[in-house]
C-alpha positions as CSV (number, residue, x, y, z in Angstrom):
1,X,17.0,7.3,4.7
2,X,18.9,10.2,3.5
3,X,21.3,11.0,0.1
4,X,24.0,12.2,1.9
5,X,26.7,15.6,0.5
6,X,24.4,18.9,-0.1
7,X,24.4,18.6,-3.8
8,X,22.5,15.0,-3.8
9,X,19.1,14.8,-6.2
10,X,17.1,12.7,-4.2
11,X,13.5,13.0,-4.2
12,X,12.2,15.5,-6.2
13,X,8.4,16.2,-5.9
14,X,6.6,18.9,-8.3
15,X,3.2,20.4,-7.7
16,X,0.3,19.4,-10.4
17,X,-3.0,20.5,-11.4
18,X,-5.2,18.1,-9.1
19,X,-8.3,16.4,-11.0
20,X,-10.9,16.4,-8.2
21,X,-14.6,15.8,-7.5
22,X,-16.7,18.6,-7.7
23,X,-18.4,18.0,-4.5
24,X,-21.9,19.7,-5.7
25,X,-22.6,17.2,-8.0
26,X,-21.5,14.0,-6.4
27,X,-23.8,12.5,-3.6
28,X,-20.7,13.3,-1.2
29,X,-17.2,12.8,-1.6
30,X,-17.3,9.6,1.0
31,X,-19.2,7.7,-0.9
32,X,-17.3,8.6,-4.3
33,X,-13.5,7.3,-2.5
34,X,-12.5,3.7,-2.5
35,X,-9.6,2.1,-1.2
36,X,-6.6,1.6,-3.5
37,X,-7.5,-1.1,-6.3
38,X,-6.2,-4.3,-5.0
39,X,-7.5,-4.0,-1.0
40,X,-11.1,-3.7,-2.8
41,X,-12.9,-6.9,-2.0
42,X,-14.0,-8.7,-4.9
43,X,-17.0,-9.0,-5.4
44,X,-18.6,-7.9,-2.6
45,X,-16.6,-4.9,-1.9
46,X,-16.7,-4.0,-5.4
47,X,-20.6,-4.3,-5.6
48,X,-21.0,-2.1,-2.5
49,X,-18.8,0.4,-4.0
50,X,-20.1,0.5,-7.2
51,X,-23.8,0.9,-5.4
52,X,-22.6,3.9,-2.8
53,X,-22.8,7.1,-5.7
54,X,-22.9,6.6,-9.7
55,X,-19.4,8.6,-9.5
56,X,-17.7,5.9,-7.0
57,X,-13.9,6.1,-8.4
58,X,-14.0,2.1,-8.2
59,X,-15.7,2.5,-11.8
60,X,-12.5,4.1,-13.0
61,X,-9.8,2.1,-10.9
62,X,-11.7,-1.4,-11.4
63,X,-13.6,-1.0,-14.8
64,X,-16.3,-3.8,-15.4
65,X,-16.4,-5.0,-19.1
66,X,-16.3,-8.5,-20.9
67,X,-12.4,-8.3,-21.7
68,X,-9.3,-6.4,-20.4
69,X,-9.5,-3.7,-23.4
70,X,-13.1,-2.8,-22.8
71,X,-12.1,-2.2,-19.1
72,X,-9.7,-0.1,-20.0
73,X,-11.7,1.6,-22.7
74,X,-14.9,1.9,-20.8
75,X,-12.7,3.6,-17.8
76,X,-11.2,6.1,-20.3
77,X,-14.3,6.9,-21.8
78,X,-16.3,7.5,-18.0
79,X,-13.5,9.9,-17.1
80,X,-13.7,11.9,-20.3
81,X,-17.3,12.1,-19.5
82,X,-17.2,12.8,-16.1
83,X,-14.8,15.9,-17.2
84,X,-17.1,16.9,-19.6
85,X,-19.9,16.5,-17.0
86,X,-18.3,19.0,-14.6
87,X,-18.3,16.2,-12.4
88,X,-14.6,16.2,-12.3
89,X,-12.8,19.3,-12.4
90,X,-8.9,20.3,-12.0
91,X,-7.5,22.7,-9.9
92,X,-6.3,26.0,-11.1
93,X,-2.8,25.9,-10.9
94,X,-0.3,23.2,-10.0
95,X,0.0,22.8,-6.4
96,X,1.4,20.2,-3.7
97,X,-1.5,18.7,-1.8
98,X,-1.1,18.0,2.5
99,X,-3.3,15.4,2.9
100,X,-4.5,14.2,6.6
101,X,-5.9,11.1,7.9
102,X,-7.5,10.8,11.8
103,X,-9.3,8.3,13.0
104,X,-9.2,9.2,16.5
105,X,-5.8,7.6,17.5
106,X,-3.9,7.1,14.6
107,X,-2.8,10.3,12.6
108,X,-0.9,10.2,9.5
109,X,-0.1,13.7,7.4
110,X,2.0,13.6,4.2
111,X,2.2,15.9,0.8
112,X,1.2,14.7,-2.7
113,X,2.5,15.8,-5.7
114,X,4.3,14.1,-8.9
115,X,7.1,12.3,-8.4
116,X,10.6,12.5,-10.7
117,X,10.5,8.7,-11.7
118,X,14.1,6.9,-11.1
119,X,15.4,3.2,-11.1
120,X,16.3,1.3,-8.5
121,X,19.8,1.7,-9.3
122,X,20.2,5.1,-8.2
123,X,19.0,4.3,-4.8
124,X,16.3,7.4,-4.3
125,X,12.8,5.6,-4.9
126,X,13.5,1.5,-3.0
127,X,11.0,-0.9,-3.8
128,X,11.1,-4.0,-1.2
129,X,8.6,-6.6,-3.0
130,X,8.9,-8.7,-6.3
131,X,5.8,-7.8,-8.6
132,X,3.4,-9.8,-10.8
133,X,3.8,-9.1,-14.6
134,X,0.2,-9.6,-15.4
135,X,-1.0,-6.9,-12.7
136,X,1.8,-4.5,-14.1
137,X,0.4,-5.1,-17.5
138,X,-2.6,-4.5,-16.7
139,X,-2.1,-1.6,-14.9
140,X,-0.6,0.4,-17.6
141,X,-3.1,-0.4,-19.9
142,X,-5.4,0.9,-17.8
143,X,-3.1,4.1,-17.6
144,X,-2.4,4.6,-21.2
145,X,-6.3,4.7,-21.8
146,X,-7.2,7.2,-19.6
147,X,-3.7,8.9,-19.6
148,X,-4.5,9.5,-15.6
149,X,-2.9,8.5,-12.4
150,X,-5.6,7.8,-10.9
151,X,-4.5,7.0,-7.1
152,X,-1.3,7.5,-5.4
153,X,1.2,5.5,-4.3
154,X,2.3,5.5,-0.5
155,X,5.7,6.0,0.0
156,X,7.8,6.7,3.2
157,X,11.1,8.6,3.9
158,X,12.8,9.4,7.3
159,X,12.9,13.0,7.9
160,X,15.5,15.4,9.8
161,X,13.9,14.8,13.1
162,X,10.4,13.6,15.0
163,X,8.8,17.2,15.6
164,X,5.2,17.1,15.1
165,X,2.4,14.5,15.9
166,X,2.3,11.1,15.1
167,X,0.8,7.7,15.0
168,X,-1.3,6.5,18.4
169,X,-2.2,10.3,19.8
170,X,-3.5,9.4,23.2
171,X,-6.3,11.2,24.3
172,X,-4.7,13.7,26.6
173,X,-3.2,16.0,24.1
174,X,0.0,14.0,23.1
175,X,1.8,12.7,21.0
176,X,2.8,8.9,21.0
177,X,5.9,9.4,22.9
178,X,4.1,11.9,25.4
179,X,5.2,15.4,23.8
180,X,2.7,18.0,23.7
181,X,0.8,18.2,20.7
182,X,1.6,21.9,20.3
183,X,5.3,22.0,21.6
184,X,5.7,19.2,19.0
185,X,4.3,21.1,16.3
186,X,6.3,24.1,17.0
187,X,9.7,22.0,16.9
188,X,9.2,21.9,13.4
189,X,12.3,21.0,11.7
190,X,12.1,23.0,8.8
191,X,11.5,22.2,5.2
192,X,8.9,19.9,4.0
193,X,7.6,19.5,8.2
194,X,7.1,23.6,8.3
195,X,5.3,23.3,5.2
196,X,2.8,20.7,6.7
197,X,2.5,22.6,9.8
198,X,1.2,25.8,8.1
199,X,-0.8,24.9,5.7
200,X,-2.9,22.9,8.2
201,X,-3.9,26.2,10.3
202,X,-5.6,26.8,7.7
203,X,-9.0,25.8,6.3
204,X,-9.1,22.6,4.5
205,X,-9.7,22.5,0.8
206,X,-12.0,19.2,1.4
207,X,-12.9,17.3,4.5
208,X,-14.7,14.0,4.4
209,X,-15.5,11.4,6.5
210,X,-15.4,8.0,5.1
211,X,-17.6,4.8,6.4
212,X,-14.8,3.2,8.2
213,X,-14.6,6.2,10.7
214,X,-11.5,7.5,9.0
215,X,-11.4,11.5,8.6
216,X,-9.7,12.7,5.7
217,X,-8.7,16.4,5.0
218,X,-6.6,18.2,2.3
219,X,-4.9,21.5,1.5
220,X,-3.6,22.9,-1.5
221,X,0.3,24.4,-1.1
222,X,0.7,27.0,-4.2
223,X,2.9,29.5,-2.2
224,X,6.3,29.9,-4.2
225,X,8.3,30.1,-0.9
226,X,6.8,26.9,0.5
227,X,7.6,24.9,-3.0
228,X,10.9,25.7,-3.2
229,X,11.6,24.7,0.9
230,X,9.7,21.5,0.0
231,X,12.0,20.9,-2.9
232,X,15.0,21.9,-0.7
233,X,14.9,19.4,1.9
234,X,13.5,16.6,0.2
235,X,16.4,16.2,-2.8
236,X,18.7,15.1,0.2
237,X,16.3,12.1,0.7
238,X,15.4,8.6,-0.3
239,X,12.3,6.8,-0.1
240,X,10.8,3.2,0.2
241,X,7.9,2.3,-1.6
242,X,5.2,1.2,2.0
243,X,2.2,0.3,-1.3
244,X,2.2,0.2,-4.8
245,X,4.7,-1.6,-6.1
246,X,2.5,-2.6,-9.2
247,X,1.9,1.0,-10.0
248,X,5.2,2.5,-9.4
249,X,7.2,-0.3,-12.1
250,X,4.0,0.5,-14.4
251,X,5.0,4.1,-14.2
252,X,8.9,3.2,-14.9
253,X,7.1,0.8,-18.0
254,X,5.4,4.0,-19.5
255,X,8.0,6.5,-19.0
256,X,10.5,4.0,-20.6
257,X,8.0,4.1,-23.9
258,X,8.4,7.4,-24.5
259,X,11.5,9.1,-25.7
260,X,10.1,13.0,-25.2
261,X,10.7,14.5,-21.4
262,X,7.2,15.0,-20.2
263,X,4.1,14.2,-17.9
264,X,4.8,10.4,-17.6
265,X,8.4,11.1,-15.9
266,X,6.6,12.0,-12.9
267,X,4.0,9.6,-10.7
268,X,1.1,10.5,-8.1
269,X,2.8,9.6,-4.8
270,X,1.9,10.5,-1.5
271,X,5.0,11.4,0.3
272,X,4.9,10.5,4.4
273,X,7.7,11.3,7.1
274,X,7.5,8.3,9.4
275,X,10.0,9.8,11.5
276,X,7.1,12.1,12.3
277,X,3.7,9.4,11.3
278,X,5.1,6.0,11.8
279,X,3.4,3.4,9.2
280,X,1.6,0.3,10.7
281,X,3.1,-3.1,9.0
282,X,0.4,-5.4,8.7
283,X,0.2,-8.9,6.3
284,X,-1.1,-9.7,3.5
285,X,-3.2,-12.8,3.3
286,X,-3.8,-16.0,0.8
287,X,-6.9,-17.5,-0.4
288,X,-6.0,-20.7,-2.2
289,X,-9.4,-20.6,-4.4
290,X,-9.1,-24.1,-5.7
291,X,-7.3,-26.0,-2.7
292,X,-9.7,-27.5,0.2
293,X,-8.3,-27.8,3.9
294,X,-8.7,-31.4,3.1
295,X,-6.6,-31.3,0.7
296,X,-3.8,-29.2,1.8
297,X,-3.6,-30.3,5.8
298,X,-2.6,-34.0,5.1
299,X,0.1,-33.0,2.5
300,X,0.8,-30.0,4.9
301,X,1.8,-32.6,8.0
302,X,4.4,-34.1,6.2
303,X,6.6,-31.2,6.4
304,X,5.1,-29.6,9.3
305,X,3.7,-29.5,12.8
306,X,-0.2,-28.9,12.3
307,X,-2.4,-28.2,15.2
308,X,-6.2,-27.3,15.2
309,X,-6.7,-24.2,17.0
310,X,-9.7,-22.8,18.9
311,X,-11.5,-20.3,17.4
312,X,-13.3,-17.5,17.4
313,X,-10.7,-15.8,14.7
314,X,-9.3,-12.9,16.9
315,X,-8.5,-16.1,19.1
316,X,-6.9,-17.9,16.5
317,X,-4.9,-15.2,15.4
318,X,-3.7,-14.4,18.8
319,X,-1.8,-17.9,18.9
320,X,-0.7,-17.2,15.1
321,X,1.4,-14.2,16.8
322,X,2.5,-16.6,19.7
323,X,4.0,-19.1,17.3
324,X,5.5,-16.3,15.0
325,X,6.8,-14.5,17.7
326,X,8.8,-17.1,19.9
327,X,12.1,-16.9,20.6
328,X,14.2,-17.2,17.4
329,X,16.1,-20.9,18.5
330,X,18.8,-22.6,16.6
331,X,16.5,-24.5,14.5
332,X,15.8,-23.1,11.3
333,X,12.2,-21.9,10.6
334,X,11.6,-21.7,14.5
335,X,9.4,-18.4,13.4
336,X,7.6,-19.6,10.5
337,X,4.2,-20.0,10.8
338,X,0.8,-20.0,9.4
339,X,-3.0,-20.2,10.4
340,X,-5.0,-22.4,7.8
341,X,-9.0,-21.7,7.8
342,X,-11.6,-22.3,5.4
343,X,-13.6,-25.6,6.5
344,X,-14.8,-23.7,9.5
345,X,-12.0,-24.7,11.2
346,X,-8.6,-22.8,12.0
347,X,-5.1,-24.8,12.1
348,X,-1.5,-24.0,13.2
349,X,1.2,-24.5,11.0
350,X,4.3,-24.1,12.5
351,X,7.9,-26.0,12.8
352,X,8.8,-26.6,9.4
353,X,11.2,-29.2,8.9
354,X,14.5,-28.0,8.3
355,X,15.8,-30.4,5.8
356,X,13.3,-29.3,3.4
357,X,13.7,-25.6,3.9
358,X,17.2,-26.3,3.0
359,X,16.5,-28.1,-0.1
360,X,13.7,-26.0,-1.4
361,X,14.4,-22.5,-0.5
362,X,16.6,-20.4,-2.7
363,X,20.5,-20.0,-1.7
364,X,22.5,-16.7,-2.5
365,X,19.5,-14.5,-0.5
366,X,20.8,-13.1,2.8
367,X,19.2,-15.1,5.9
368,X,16.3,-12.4,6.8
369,X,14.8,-13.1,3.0
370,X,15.5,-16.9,3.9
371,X,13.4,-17.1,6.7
372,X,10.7,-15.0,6.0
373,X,7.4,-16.6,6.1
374,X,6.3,-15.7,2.2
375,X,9.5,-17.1,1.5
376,X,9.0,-20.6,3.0
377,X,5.1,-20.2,2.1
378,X,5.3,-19.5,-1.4
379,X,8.8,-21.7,-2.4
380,X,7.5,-25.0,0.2
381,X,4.2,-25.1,0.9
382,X,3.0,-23.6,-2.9
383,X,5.5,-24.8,-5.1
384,X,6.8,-27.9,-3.4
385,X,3.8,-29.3,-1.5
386,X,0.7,-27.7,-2.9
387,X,1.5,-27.2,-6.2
388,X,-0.6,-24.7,-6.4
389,X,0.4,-22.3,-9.3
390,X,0.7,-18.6,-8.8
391,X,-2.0,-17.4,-11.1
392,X,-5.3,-15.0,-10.6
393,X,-7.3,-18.3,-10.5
394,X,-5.2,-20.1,-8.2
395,X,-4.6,-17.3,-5.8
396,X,-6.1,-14.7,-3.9
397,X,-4.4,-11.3,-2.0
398,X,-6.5,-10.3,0.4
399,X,-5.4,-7.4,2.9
400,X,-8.4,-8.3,5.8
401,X,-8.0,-11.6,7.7
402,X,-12.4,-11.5,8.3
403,X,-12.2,-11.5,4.2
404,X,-10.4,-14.2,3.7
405,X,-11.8,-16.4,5.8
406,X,-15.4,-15.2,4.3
407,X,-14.2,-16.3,1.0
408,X,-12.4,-19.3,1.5
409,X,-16.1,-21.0,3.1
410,X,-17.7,-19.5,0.5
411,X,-15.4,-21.1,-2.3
412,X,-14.7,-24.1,-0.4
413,X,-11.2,-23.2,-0.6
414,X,-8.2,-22.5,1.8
415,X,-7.2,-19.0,3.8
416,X,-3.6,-19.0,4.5
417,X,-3.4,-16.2,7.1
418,X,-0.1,-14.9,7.8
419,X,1.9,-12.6,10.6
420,X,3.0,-9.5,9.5
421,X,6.9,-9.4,9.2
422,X,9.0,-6.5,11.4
423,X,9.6,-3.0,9.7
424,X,13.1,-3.4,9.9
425,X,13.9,-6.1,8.2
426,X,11.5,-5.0,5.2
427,X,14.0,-1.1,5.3
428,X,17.3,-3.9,5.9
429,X,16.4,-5.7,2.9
430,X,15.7,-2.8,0.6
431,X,18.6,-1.3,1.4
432,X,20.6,-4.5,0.6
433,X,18.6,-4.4,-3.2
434,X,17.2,-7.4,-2.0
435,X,13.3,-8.1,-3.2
436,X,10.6,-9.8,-1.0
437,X,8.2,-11.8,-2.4
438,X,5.6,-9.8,-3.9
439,X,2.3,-9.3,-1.6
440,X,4.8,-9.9,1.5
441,X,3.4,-6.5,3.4
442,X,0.8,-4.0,3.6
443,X,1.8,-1.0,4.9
444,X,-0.8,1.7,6.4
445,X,-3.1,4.0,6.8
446,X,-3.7,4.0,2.8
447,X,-4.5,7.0,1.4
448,X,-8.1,6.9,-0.2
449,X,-8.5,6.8,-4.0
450,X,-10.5,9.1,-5.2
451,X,-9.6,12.5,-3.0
452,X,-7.2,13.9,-5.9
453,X,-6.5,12.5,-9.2
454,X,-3.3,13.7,-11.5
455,X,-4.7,14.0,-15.3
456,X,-1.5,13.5,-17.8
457,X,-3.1,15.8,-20.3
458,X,-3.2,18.8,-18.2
459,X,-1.3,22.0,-18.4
């Protein structure tokens, strides 16, 4: 994903004065990170969070109060306190930040730093998912209280070439398509890749090892040289928003309220090279609070083949990918399919019938968005057969298929688990303009919240 002729703008990413934990004072900088707001588990995750260290950065992200302004108050009044506190402090000069995640076979290494904001009309930052307007008003709330970006986005560009370790290192010293780890690393292509290279020789500014196994290490980039080759080979590039879609059109809300150039025309992004750290694609699941399996599987049948599948759920999900994965055949909707669970049972979905799809699916999309599975879930199962409205209370997100499950026995309610859909066609579509249905991916390793924030009110 390039901006092609030398002179193109393209991404332009500036160093800032990191906001971070001082790590004296906290309990240990594991237990004060959290994943990114909406993969927290609510309420359990959120409890366990909250529980870990009196500093947890879920008390900022996901404020508990009685109403939506004393969230947002209470979070802008605990980070001027922690501030004031000592227990968060910034950095002393504005600097890029290489960030590194390992958990043994899966490496991932980007740079964080603020993002020039653009639309998607000039075709540098490409979002590929619809959003929600209550979660984008609510996030920028919660960002004009505490004037703070408080966790970055993850974003994706192609680089010049694939020097340099990636995704699936195998435990004999390479690479995921067998080149050495060191002869990769010294085919550095230059730019932004060198950058990353050298500053990881060096001791990390913070190292932490969070509870899921995950290592996390960062390093500060101040060195003029480095900014400016950074800067240099990234303006010829484009991106595509992998997660936070809510957060980057909040930051195009805010900037758009305020006529002065300033702070808010940048945005905390973490910047990867998946030419180099290839992203895993996973789904993102349903949990229809207030629908029962009983409920939805007879109204399900009329449209669809239903089948009740063995369990345990690994099992279950296995023949989810069968289904999902078959042969495409001339029959429309010969991929779509879903796993239902919630009644301590799992069911197939699959087959849809194709009359319907062609009566209640939106015309004028290209085929790919046609036939996606959040397509036909969300415009024939929810609209058409469900009725199940697309509110908070309706409607869950959840990113882990255990979770969901969990939940829907807990609430008597229904799991819709879906198959993730193919890279490609989520890159084909955003270059084509062309929106998925919001929640449609989840694209990973996430960085953690809580490592670095970026303070609007800093110098």
């Amino acid at each position: 994903m390039s901006i092609p002729g030398p002179g193109g703008q393209g991404l332009q990413l500036t160093p800032f004065r990191g906001l971070r934990y001082v790590a004296e004072r906290v309990g240990s900088l594991a237990a004060v990170t959290s994943p990114p707001y909406d993969v927290v588990v609510r309420p359990d995750g959120l409890r366990r969070l909250e529980t870990a260290d009196p500093y947890n950065i879920v008390r900022l992200i996901l404020p508990q109060a009685g109403s939506p302004a004393d969230r947002h108050r209470q979070a802008a009044e605990t980070l001027r306190r922690w501030q004031a506190e000592g227990v968060l402090a910034p950095d002393p000069e504005p600097a890029l930040y290489v960030y590194e995640q390992r958990d043994g076979r899966t490496l991932q290494r980007g740079l964080i730093g603020a993002l020039r904001l653009s639309p998607r009309e000039e075709g540098i930052v490409l979002p590929h998912e619809e959003v929600m307007p209550h979660v984008v008003e609510d996030r920028a709330d919660l960002m004009r209280a505490t004037a703070a970006h408080l966790e970055p986005l993850l974003l994706a560009y192609r680089g010049n070439g694939n020097g340099g370790e990636g995704n699936e290192t195998s435990g004999n010293g390479t690479s995921g398509n067998g080149t050495s780890k060191n002869a990769a690393a010294e085919k550095g292509t230059g730019g932004a890749a060198q950058v990353i290279e050298r500053a990881i020789q060096h001791e990390p500014l913070l190292s932490t090892t969070t509870e899921d196994g995950v290592h996390h290490h960062l390093w500060r980039v101040t060195d003029p040289a480095d900014l400016v080759a950074v800067a240099a080979d990234l303006r010829h590039h484009q991106a595509l928003i992998a997660d936070g879609h809510h957060r980057w059109a909040t930051y195009l809300r805010l900037r758009e309220e305020r006529r002065e150039p300033g702070p808010w025309d940048f945005g905390l992004v973490l910047l990867v090279d998946t030419a180099r750290y290839p992203l895993r694609v996973r789904a993102i699941h349903r949990l229809l609070r207030r629908l029962p399996p009983d409920k939805a599987l007879p109204v399900a049948r009329r449209a669809f083949r239903v089948r009740e599948i063995d369990g345990p759920l690994p099992h279950a999900l296995e023949r989810l990918a069968e289904a999902a994965t078959a042969p495409t055949g001339a029959e429309p909707g010969a991929r779509n399919a879903f796993l239902l669970a919630g009644d301590s049972r799992f069911h197939l979905l699959d087959r849809p019938d194709p009359e319907l799809l062609a009566r209640t699916v939106p015309q004028g999309r290209p085929q790919a968005w046609r036939t996606l599975d959040a397509t036909v879930l969300h415009h024939v199962l929810l609209d058409q057969l469900w009725n199940v409205p697309d509110t908070p209370e309706d409607i869950g997100y959840i990113h882990d298929p255990v979770a969901a499950v969990e939940q829907a026995e807990r609430l008597g309610g229904t799991a819709v688990l879906m198959h993730p859909v193919s890279e490609d066609v989520v890159h084909e579509l955003a270059r084509q303009g062309i929106a998925m249905p919001h929640k449609s991916t989840s694209f990973g390793p996430k960085p953690a919240t809580g490592l670095v924030l970026r303070s609007l009110t800093l110098g």
